[in-house]
C-alpha positions in Angstrom: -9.6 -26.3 -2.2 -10.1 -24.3 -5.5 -11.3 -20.8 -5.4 -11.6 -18.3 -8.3 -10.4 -14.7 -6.8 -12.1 -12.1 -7.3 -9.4 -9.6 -6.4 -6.0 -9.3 -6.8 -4.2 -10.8 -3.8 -0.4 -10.6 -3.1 1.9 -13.3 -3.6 -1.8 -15.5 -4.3 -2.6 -14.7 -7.7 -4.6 -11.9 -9.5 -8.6 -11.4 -10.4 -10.3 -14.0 -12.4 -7.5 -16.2 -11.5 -8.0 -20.0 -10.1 -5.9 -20.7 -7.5 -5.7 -23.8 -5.0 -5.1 -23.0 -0.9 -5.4 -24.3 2.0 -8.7 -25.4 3.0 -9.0 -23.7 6.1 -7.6 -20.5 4.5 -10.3 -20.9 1.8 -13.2 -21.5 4.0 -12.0 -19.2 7.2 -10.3 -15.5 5.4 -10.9 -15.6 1.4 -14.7 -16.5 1.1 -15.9 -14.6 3.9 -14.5 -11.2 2.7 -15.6 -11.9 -0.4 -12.5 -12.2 -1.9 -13.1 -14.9 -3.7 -15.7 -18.0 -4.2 -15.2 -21.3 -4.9 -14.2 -22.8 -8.7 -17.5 -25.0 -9.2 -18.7 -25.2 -12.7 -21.0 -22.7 -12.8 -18.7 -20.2 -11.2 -16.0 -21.3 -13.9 -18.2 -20.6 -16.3 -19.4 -16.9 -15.1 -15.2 -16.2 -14.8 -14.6 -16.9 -18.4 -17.6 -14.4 -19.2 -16.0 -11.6 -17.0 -12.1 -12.3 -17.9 -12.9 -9.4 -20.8 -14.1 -6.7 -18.3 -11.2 -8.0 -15.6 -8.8 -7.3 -17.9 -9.8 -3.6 -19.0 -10.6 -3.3 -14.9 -7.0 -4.1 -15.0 -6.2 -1.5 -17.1 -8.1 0.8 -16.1 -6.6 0.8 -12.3 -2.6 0.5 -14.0 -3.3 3.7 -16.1 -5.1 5.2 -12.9 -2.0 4.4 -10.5 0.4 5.5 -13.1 -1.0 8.8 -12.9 -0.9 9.0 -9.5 2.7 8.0 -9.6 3.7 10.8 -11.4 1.8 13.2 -9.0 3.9 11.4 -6.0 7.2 12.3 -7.7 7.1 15.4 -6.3 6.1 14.9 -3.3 8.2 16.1 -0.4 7.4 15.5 3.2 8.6 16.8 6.4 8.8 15.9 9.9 10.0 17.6 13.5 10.7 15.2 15.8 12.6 15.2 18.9 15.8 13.8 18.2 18.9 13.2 20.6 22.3 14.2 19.9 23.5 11.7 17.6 20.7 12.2 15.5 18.3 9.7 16.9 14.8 10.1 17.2 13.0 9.8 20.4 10.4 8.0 18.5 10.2 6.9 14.9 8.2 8.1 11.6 6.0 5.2 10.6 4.4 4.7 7.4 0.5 5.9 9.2 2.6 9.4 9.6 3.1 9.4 6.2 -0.1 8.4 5.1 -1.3 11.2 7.5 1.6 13.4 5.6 0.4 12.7 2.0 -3.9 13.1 3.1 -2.8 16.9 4.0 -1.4 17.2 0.9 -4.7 15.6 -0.7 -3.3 12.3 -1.4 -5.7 9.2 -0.2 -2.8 6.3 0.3 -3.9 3.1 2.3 -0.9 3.3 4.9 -0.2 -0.3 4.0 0.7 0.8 0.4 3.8 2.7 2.0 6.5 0.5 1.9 8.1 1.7 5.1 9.9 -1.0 6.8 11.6 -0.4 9.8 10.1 2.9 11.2 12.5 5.7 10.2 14.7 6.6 13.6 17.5 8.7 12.5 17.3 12.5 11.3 18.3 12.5 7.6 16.1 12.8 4.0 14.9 9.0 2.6 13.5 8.1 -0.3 10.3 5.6 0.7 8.4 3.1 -1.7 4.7 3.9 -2.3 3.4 0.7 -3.9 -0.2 1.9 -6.3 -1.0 -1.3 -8.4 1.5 -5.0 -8.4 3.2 -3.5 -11.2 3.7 0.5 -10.3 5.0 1.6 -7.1 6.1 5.6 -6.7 8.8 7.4 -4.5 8.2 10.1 -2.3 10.8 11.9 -0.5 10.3 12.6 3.3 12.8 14.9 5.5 12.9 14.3 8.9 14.3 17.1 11.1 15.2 17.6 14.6 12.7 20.1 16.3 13.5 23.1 17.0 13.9 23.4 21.0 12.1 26.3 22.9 13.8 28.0 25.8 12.8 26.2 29.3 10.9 28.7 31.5 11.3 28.9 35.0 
């Protein structure tokens, strides 16, 4: 099946674009969500009227996440977390932590921008991959710490 996308789909193709798939994957995920519609004359026709204003949308949204990029640079994060003696974490920092992280700082990232993959589970400072647009992706730097234990009381 041919379809024409209307948005920019990883490792697919990019808006305006016409792309053959799987019929099932056509008919049953990419039409439904309006993702894309399928590459009949008439639709062929309205894409090669539009490729002018896809490609300054394009533009537009690079410029936008390049700007953003340069805010993320100096980003730091922190964490507490419980962490055992060789530095292990009772638990893991996962990429909705630091999407949680960068919305209290006033940063709106979709948590499946971060590019966090496995979980972080050791105590230490890492450098993790925020991807903005196909061709921008930022680095932010998150700290994660042991917290601090509070006297038992008895």
């Amino acid at each position: 099946m041919e379809v024409i996308l209307l948005h920019d789909v990883d490792k697919l193709g990019t808006r305006g674009q016409i792309v053959s798939v799987a019929d099932g994957y056509g008919r049953n995920c990419l039409l439904p969500k309006k993702i894309a519609v399928k590459a009949t004359p008439r639709n062929r026709k309205w894409v090669e009227q539009q490729r002018v204003s896809f490609l300054k949308l394009a533009v537009r949204e690079k410029a936008e996440a390049e700007e953003l990029a340069k805010l993320l640079a100096d980003v730091t994060l922190m964490f507490s977390r419980k962490a055992g003696e060789q530095a292990q974490l009772f638990g893991s920092v996962t990429a909705i932590d630091v999407a949680e992280g960068l919305a209290a700082q006033g940063f709106q990232i979709d948590k499946r921008k971060i590019q966090l993959d496995p979980p972080l589970k050791l105590l230490g400072e890492y450098d993790v991959a925020v991807r903005l647009h196909r061709d921008v992706t930022a680095t932010i730097k998150v700290k994660v710490e042991a917290e601090a234990e509070t006297p038992a009381t008895q």
